[in-house]
N, C-alpha and C positions, 0 to 999 in steps of 0.2 A: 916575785919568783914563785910563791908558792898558789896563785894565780894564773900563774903558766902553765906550771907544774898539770895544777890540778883540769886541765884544760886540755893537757895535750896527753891526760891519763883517760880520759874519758873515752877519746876515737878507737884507743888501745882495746878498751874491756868491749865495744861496741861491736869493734872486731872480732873479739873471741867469742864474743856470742850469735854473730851475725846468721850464724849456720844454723839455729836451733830453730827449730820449726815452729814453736808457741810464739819467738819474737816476730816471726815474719805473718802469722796470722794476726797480731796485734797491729800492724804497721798498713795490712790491708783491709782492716776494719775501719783503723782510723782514717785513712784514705776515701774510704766508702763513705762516712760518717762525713767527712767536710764535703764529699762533691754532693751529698743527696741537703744537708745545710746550703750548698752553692744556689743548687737548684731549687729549693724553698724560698729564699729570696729574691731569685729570678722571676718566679712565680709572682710572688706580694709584687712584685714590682712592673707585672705586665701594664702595657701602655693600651689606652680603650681602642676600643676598634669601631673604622666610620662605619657607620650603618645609616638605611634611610628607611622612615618607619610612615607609618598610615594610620590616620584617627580610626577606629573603630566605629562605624555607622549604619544602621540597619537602612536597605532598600528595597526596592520592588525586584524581585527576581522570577524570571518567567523563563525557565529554560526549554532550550530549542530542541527540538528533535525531529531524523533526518529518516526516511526508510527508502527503501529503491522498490521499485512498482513497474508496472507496464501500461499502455495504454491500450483503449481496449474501446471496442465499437460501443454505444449508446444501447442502441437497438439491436439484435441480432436477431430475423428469421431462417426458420427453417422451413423449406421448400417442397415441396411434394408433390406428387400425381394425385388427382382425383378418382381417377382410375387405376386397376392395374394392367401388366401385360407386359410386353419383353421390349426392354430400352430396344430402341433401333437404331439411337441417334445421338451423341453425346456433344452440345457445339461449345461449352466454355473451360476450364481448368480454375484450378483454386490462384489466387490471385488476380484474377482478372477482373477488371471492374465492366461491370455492366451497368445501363439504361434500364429506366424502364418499359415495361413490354419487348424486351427481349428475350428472343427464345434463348432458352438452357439446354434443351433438350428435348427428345420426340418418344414414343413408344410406339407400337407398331399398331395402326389402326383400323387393321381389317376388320377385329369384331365388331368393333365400334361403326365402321361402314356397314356392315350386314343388319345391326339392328338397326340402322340407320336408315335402308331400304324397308327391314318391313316393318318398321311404326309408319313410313311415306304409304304400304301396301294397304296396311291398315285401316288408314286414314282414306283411302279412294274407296275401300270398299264401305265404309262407314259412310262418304258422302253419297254413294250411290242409293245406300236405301236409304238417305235422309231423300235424297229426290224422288224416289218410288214410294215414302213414304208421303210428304208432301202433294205430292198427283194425288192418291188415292185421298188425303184428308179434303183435297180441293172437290173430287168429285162428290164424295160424302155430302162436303156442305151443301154444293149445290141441287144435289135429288133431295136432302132434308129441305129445303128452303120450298122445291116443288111438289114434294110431299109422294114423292116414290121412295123413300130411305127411310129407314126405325130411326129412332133416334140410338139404339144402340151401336146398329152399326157406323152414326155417326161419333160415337164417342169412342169405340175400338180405333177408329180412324186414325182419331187426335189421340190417344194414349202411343199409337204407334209413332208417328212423325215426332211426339217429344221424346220418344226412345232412341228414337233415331239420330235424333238432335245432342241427345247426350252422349250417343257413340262418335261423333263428330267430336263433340268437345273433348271424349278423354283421348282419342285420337290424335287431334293435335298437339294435346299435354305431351304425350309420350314421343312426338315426332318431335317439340322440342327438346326434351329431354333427352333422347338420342342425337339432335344436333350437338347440345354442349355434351355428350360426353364424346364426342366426336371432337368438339376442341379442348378436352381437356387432355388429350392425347401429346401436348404441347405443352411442355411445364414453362412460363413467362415468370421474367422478374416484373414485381408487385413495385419496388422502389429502385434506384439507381443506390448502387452497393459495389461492397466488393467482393468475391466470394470466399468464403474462408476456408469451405469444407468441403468435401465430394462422397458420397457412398455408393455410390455405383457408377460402371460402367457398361457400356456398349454391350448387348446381347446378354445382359443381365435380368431375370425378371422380377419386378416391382412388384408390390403390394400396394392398395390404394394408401395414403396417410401417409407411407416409409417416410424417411426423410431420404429426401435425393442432394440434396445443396443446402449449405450455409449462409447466411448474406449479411456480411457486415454493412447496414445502411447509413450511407452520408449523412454529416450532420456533426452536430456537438459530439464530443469524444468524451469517454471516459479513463481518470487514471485508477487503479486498482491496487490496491495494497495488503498486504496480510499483515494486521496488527494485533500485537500484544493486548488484553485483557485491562491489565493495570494502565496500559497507555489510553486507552478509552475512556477510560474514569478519570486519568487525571486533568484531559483535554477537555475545554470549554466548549459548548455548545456553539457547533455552527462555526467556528474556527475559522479565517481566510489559510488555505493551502499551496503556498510557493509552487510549482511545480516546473522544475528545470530536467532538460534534454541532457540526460548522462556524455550521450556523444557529444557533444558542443552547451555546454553552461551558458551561452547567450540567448540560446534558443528558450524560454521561460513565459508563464501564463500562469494567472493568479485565480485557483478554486474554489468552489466549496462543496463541502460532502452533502452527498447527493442519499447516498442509503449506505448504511451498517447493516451485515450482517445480523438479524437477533437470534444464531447459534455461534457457536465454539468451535472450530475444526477439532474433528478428536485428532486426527493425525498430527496437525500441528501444532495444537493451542492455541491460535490466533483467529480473529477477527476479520473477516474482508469488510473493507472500508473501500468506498466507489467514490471518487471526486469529480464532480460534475466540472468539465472546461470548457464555460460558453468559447465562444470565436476558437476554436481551436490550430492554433497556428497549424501552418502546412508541414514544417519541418517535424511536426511529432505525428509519423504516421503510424497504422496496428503495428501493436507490439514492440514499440521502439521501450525502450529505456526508459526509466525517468526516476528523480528524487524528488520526495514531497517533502517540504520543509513546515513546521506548525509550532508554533510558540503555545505552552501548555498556561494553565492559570497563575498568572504572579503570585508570589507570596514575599514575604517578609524573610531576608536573610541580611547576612555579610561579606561582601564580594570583596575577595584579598588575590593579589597577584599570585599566582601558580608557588614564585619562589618564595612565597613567605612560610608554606608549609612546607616541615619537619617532623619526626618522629622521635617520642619520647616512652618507653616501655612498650614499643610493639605499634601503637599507636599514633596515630594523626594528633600534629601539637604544632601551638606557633611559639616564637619569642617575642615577652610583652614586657615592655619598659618598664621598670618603677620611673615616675617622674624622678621620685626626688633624690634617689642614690643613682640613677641610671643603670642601675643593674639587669639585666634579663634573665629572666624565668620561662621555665616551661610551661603554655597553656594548653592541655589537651583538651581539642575540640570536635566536634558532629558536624561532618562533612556532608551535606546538603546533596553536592552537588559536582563535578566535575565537566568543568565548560571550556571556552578555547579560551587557553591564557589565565582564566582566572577560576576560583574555588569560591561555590559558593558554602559559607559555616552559619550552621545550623542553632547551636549550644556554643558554650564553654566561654565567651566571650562578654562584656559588655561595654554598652557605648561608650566611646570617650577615652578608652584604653589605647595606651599606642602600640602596632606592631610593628615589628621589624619585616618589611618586606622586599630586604636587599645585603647581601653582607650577612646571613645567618648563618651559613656552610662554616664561618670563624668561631662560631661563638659555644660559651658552655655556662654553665649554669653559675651565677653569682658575675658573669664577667661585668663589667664597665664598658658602655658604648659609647663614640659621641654620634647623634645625629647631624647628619648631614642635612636633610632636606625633610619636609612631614607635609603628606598630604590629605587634607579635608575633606 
């Protein structure tokens, strides 16, 4: 009875106090206190998680690097009059390919026919008194021989006729030299090209030397590239250079550098690098497109799958098994390198260690893993 009693007094006084506000912060404390108990041993009692982890191994790493470039003639002349005077005749346009000894174009050739008449003037009047001089040396000799002439007069004779002889010769010097500047009135391509450039047109007047035309000439091509500083240094001497068609990647040809720049662009800070592409397929004509691909100097690194890296204070870190609890820890590592797929690490690592390179997005520091799978 007094068991009952004291049992069914108890709900009573619980009652009367139920409203008071210290009893109901105690009731939510203790609430709070066993669910965050609950969750502690939830905790202690997490189950491992599968992960698959990778032996730790140093290997050769040579990474790759890609730049986009254009293609570009080998050779380029520029074309000119030997003469000046006023275009009269303009017969190609920039892209057009040309032969050799085709004409480009013409200037007006009248001066060049005027001197051209009188060095011919000059030259009859210079043969004429080589022939009056000539007669009189002939007659000379012969009255010296019969002894009616001085010998002076036979020596005036011959001094005259070799005078005469050399006005003939510079005569015809200048009569050819008025022919060719009479063909040079004709500006010809030297080689079979294409033209790239134009500076004048029709009824424009020349200067001897100007440039009149551009000519990109047949043959082996060159790719071109503006390179980085530090990429130069870090790439091996004489390097093979992939060289693939941006428009179509099947289109490709394998080079080598032909000549570096030895200045700096100030404007851009890079380097022009010229890659020589013997046989240069047909599909990469001037100025197409192109990506050079070049593998720089191997070195010693750790090549770990993309998803094995994570971040631990800010920082680049993987998760590195203990063998013998299985537990994972944070390794914060020196990221070498950033390639397709995979990370090359620099530091922080060593051989033999296993990382977790699948299943780390689960993990936190102390947890329990089981391996799934480890590769060597």
């Amino acid at each position: 009875m007094s068991r009952n009693a004291t049992s069914s007094a108890l709900p009573s006084s619980l009652s009367r106090h139920s409203s008071h506000p210290s009893v109901l912060l105690l009731v939510a404390c203790a609430a709070l206190a066993a669910a965050g108990c609950q969750k502690q041993q939830a905790a202690e009692k997490k189950l491992p998680v599968m992960v698959t982890t990778q032996t730790v191994a140093l290997a050769d790493y040579a990474p790759r690097t890609s730049l986009t470039g254009v293609i570009a003639a080998r050779t380029l002349n520029n074309l000119s009059f030997r003469v000046g005077g006023r275009v009269a005749e303009r017969l190609v346009d920039v892209g057009q390919h040309v032969d050799p000894g085709a004409v480009l174009a013409r200037i007006d050739p009248q001066e060049q026919e005027s001197d051209l008449r009188s060095a011919q003037a000059d030259l009859d009047a210079a043969q004429a008194q080589q022939t009056q001089a000539a007669a009189a040396f002939q007659r000379q000799k012969t009255l010296l021989l019969q002894g009616y002439t001085t010998r002076r007069d036979f020596d005036s004779a011959d001094q005259a006729l070799k005078v005469a002889q050399g006005s003939v010769d510079a005569a015809n010097s200048a009569l050819a030299n008025a022919k060719e500047n009479l063909s040079y009135t004709e500006l010809k391509a030297g080689a079979a090209g294409v033209i790239t450039a134009r500076q004048v047109e029709a009824g424009q007047v020349v200067q001897a030397a100007q440039t009149v035309f551009t000519v990109a000439e047949d043959g082996d091509r060159d790719a071109v590239f503006n390179v980085q500083e530090t990429l130069v240094a870090q790439t091996a001497p004489s390097p093979a250079v992939t060289i693939t068609l941006l428009a179509d990647p099947q289109i490709r040809a394998v080079g080598k550098v032909r000549e570096i720049s030895p200045a700096v662009d100030t404007a851009s800070g890079s380097i022009r690098v010229k890659i020589g592409i013997p046989d240069t397929p047909a599909g990469m004509p001037l100025g197409a497109a192109v990506i050079g691909t070049v593998s720089a100097r191997p070195v010693k690194a750790i090549l770990l799958p993309w998803q094995a890296l994570t971040s631990a204070a800010g920082k680049p870190a993987v998760w590195v098994v203990d063998p013998s609890s299985k537990a994972v820890a944070a390794a914060p590592v020196d990221v070498l390198a950033f390639d397709s797929g995979v990370v090359a690490v620099d530091n922080g690592l060593q051989e033999g260690q296993s990382v977790v390179t699948a299943g780390g997005q689960l993990l936190s520091p102390g947890q329990t893993v089981d391996i799934a799978g480890a590769s060597q």
